[in-house]
C-alpha positions, 0 to 999 in steps of 0.5 A: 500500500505504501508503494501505491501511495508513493506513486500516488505521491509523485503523479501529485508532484507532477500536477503541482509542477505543471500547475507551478509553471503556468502560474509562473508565467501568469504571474511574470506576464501580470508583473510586466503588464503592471509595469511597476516594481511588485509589493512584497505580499500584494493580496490583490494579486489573485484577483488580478490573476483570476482573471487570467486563462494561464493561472486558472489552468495552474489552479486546476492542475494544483486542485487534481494534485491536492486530491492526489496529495489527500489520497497519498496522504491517507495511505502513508506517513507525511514524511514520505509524501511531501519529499516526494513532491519535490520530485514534481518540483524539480520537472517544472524546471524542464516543463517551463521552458516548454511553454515558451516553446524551447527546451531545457539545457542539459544543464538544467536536466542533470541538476533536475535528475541529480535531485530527484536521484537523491531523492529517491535514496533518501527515502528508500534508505530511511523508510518513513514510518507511520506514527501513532498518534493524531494530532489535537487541534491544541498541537496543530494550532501550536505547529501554526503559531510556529509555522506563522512566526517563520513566516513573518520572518521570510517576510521581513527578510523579503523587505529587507532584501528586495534582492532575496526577495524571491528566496525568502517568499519561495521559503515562506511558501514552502513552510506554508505548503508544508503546514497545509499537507500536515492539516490535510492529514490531520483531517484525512478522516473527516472528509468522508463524513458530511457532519464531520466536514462541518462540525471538525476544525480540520477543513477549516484550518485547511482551507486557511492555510492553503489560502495563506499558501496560495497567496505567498506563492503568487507573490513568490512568482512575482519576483522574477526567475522561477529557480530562485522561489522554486529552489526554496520551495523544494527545500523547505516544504519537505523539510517543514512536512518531515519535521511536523511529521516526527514532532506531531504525528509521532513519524519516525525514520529508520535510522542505522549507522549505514542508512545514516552514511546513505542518507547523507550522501542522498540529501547531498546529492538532493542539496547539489541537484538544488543548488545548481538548479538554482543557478540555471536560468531557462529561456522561457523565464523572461528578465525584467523590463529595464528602465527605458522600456515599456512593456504592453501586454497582448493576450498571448504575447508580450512586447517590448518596445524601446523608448527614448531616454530624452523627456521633454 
């Protein structure tokens, strides 16, 4: 069964990848289009991007992910799923360019399967178990408190470093994701009971926090390249997911001497994948509009067109 909900987990990672490219490029293509440097967290965005055909197509891939997600999720630990999803992650980096009608380099190919390689030894080699204990809604709402307070930091440090801006709001939407697959398991037994739906506090925190995550990740977006978001998502919604899952729901991980050495050369393979992923930059992300250009929106296309220099 274990197997069947680690395929499960992967075919999700593949529908968040594809729904992270579209609404990458929805969201750069709204950037341009407004022509002004973007807030830090700007809550209008999702109304704006509403009314895209590009971003609506990325919500429908991340609903059918989330429904994987809730499948997977019902059949193996948390610690084991959300790694997974990181498998997805890495091929939004190949599919992007795809979109604008070119194709990743090797470059780009290889740090994509170096991390999903390591990956893949990491989780064969530790062997995640199901813990025994359903989190309260006192211990989840904790884990929330502590999830919103490095939230806020990733925030501040956004405003602080306008630069960095793109890998703290990948971090923070990492965490967020991370708390909301943690939710979603804690209440995996309600969604087949009307009454529960209504009465358990489980939906609702759900649906709280997958807005919070959806909002971070727009704006994540917004900042320009997809790698530097997409590098700090990888890291951090497994990281935040594997730590909820052996603090709250009582996960634990088979942890020998030799499955330690294997381990770490697999987050280390994991971690090189990652970092050179995020010093690639594929075609199909497009670079900010300089200062003496001015960008007009079509539906389907952008063009830039030079101006002067010279005002009167």
């Amino acid at each position: 069964m274990t197997g069947l909900a680690a395929l499960i987990a992967v075919a999700s990672g593949g529908c968040f990848a594809l729904s992270a490219a579209l609404q990458h490029h929805a969201a750069h293509r709204e950037a341009r289009r407004v022509a002004r440097a973007p807030r830090t967290l700007d809550p209008r965005l999702l109304a704006r991007l509403a009314r895209r055909p590009l971003w609506l197509g990325g919500r429908l891939a991340a609903v059918l992910g989330v429904v994987l997600q809730a499948l997977a999720l019902r059949a193996a630990p948390l610690s084991l799923v959300q790694p997974l999803l990181m498998i997805g992650l890495a091929l939004c980096v190949v599919l992007e360019p795809r979109l604008g009608g070119d194709r990743a380099d090797r470059r780009t190919l290889g740090a994509a399967l170096l991390a999903t390689s390591g990956l893949t030894v990491f989780m064969i080699v530790a062997e995640p178990a199901a813990g025994d204990h359903t989190p309260t809604a006192t211990t989840m709402g904790a884990v929330a408190g502590a999830c919103a307070l490095t939230i806020i930091g990733c925030l501040a440090a956004a405003r602080r470093r306008p630069d960095a801006a793109g890998a703290a709001l990948g971090t923070a939407t990492g965490i967020a994701f991370g708390l909301t697959a943690a939710v979603l398991k804690a209440g995996a037994g309600t969604f087949d009971d009307p009454v529960a739906l209504v009465t358990n506090w489980a939906p609702y925190a759900y649906l709280a926090c997958a807005a919070a995550a959806l909002l971070l990740n727009q704006n994540a977006f917004l900042t320009g390249s997809l790698t530097a978001p997409l590098t700090a998502i990888t890291l951090s919604e497994p990281l935040t997911a594997l730590l909820i899952g052996l603090t709250a729901f009582h996960e634990h991980l088979d942890v020998t001497v030799p499955r330690a050495v294997l381990m770490l050369a697999g987050a280390a393979a994991m971690a090189s994948g990652v970092h050179r992923l995020a010093g690639t930059r594929t075609a199909a992300t497009p670079s900010p509009a300089p200062a003496d250009t001015v960008a007009t929106a079509a539906p389907d296309r952008i063009k830039v067109h030079p101006v002067s220099l010279h005002k009167p």
